[in-house]
C-alpha positions as CSV (number, residue, x, y, z in Angstrom):
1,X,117.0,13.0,15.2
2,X,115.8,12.0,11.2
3,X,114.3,8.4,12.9
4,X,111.7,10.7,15.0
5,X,110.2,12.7,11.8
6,X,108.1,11.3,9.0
7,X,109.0,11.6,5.2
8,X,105.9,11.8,3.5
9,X,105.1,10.9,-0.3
10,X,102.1,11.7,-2.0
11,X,100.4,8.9,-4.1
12,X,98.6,10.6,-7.1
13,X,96.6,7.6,-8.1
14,X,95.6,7.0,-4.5
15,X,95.0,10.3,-3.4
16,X,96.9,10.3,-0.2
17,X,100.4,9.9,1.6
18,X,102.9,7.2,2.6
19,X,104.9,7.6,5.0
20,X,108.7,6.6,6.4
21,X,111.0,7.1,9.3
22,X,113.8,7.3,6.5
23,X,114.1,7.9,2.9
24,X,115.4,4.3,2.7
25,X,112.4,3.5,4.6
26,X,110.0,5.4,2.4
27,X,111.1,4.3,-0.5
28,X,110.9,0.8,0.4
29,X,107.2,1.2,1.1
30,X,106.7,3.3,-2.4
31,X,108.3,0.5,-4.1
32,X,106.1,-1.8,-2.8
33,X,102.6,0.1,-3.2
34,X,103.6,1.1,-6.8
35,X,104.2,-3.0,-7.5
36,X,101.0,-3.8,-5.7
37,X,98.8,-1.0,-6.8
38,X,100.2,0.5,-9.8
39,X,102.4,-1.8,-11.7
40,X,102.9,0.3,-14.7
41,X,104.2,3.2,-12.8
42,X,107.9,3.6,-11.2
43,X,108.8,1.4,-8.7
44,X,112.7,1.4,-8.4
45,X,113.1,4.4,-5.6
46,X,116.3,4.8,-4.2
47,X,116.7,6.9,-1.0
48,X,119.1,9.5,-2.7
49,X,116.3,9.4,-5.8
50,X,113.1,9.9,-4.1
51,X,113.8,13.5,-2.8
52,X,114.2,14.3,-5.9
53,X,110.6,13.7,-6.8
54,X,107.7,16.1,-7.2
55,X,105.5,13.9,-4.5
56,X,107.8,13.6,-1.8
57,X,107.4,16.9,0.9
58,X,110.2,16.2,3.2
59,X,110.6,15.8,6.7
60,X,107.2,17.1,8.4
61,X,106.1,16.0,12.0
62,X,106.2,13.1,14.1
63,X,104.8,9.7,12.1
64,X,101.2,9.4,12.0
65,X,99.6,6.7,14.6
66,X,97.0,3.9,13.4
67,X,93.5,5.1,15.2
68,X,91.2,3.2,13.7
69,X,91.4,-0.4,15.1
70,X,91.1,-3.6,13.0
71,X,88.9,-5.4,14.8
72,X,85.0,-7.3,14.1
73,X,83.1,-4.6,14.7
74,X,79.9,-6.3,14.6
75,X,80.9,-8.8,17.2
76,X,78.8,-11.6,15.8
77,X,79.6,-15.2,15.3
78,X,79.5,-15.7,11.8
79,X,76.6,-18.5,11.1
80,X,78.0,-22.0,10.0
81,X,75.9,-23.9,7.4
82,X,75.6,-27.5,7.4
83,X,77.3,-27.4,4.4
84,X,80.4,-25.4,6.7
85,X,80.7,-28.3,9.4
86,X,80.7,-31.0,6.1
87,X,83.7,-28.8,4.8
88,X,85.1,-28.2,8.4
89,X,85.2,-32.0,9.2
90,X,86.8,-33.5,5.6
91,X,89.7,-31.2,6.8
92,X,89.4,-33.0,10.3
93,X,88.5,-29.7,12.1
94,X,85.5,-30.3,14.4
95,X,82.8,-27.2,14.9
């Protein structure tokens, strides 16, 4: 099944790979990084037109998973100025 493999396109610029379930999919998402990273360079991928390209490597393996959580990692409570709880309690937000 195409929905259980990733099609994998490899930014130059970035120096590393997007991914998508589809070719519709992928070229969504390299449409969107080109706009947001690289504005002068293509960003008007079809599905039928981004196979064609010299980055794009097919069908590989299963998609990659996120492993590296997005969490706090120092676990702290930020410190809050006096000058933070004046700004915290114009907006009516109590500290």
């Amino acid at each position: 099944m195409e929905n259980q493999r990733a099609h994998k396109y490899y930014c130059t610029r970035c120096d590393r790979y997007l991914y998508g379930e589809t070719t519709a999919f992928l070229a969504t998402a390299v449409n969107y990084h080109a706009t947001a990273y690289h504005p002068t360079d293509c960003s008007s991928w079809t599905s039928s037109g981004i196979i064609l390209s010299k980055q794009y490597e097919g069908a590989t393996g299963p998609l990659p998973e996120y492993v590296v959580p997005y969490v706090n990692a120092e676990r702290r409570v930020p410190t809050i100025t006096e000058e933070d709880q004046a700004m915290l309690s114009q907006a009516g937000i109590k500290w």
